[in-house]
C-alpha positions as CSV (number, residue, x, y, z in Angstrom):
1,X,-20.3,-7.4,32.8
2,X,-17.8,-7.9,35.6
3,X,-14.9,-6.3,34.3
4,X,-17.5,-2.8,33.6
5,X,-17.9,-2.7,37.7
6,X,-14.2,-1.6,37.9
7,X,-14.0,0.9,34.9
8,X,-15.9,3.9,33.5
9,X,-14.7,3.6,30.8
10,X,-14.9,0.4,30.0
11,X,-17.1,0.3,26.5
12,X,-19.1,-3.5,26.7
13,X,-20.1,-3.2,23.4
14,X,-16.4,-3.1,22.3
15,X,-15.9,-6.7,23.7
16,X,-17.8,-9.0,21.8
17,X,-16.3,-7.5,18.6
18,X,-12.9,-7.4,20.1
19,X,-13.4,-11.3,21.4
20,X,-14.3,-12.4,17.9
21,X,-11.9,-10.9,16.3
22,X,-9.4,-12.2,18.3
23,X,-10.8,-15.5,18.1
24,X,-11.3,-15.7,21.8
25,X,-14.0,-18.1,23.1
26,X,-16.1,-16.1,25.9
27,X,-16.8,-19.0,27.6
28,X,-13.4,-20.3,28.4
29,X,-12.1,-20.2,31.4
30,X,-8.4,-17.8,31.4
31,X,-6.5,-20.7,33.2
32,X,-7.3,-23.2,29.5
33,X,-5.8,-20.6,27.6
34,X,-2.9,-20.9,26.1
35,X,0.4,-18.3,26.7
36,X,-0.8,-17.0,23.0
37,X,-4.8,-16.9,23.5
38,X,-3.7,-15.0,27.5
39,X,-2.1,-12.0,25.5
40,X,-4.7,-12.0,22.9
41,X,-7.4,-11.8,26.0
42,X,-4.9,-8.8,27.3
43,X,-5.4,-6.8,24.5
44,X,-9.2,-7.1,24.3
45,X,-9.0,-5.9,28.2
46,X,-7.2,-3.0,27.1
47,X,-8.7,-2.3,24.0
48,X,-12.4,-2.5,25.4
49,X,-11.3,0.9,27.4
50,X,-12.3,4.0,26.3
51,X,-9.4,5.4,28.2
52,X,-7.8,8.6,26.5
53,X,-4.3,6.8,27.1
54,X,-3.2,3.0,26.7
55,X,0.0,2.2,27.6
56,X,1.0,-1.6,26.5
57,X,3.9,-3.2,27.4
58,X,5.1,-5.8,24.7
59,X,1.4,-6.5,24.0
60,X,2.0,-8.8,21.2
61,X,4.8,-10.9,23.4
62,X,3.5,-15.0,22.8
63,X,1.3,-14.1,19.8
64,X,2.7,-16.0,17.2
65,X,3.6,-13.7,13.9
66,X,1.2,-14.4,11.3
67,X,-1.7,-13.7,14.5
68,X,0.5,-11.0,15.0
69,X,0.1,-9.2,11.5
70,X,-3.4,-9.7,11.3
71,X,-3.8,-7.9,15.1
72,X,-1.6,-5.1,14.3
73,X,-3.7,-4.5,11.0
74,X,-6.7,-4.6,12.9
75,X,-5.7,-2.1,15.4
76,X,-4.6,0.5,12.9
77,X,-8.1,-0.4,11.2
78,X,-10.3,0.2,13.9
79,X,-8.5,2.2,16.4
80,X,-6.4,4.8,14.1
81,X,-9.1,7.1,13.9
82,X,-9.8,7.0,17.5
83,X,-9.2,9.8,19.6
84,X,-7.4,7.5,22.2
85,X,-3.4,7.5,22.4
86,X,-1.7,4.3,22.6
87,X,2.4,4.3,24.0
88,X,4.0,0.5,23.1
89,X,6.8,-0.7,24.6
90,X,8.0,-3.4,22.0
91,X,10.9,-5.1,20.4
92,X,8.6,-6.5,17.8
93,X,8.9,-3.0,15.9
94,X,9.4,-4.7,12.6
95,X,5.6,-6.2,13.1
96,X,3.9,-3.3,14.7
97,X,6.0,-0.8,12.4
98,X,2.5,0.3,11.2
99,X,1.1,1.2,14.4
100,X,3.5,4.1,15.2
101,X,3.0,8.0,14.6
102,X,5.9,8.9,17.0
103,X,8.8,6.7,18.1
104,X,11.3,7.0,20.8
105,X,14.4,4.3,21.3
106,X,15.4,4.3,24.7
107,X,18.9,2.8,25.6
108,X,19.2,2.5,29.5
109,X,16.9,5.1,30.4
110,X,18.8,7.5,27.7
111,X,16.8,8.9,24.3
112,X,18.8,6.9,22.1
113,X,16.7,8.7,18.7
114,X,13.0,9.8,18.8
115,X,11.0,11.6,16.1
116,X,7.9,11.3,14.0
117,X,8.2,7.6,12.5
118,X,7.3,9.3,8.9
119,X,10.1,12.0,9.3
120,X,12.4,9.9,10.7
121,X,11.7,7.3,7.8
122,X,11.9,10.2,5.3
123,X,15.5,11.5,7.1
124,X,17.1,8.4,7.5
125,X,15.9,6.8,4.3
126,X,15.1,3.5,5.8
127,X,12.2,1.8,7.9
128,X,11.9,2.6,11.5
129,X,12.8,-1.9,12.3
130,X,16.2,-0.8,10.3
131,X,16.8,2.6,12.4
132,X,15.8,0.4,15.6
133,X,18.1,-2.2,14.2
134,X,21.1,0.4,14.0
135,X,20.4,2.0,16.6
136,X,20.7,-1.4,19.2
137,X,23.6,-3.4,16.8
């Protein structure tokens, strides 16, 4: 496809998956979509990369929360086991909660806390949304 001219890594026989799980039509034009349906197509542009780093800021951002849930539980799903690294940038830690191994709060440019989610879950006794909560009250 198009998009495959500009990427080596780029792995076509992610996309159809990726588009139907998303519940993307292939053969709508980007400018129909709506805000929510643009960052659902931004994740299947990412996702459809076999690069070993993915960095995705506020991916979910216009996704409404129950599409949300059901994304973030398909990522873990089909990309947990995959030997590709993803760093989120996200307020929307209390939906994508799941998705983390490591985390790192960063309060204007300073490591506010950072850890292994399931230490620092184990340390503080609480969920890493509550520690992020605390830590930016």
């Amino acid at each position: 496809g198009f998009t495959a001219a500009f990427y080596d890594d780029w792995e076509e026989g992610r996309v159809a998956g990726l588009l139907e799980f998303m519940k993307l039509d292939p053969t709508k034009k980007v400018s129909s979509l709506s805000k929510g349906m643009r960052a659902r197509l931004k994740l299947v542009l990412a996702l459809a990369r076999k690069a070993p780093l993915l960095l995705l800021d506020e991916p979910f951002s216009g996704i409404d929360p129950a599409s949300r849930e059901r994304i973030v539980e398909g990522i873990v799903r089909q990309f947990k086991s995959d030997e590709q690294t993803m760093v989120i940038s996200t307020h929307a830690v209390g939906d994508t909660e799941q998705l983390f191994d490591a985390v790192v709060f960063l309060d204007e440019g300073t490591i506010a806390l950072q850890g292994n989610a399931e230490d620092l879950r184990r340390q503080y006794g609480k969920s890493i949304n509550d520690l992020f909560k605390e830590v930016f009250a």
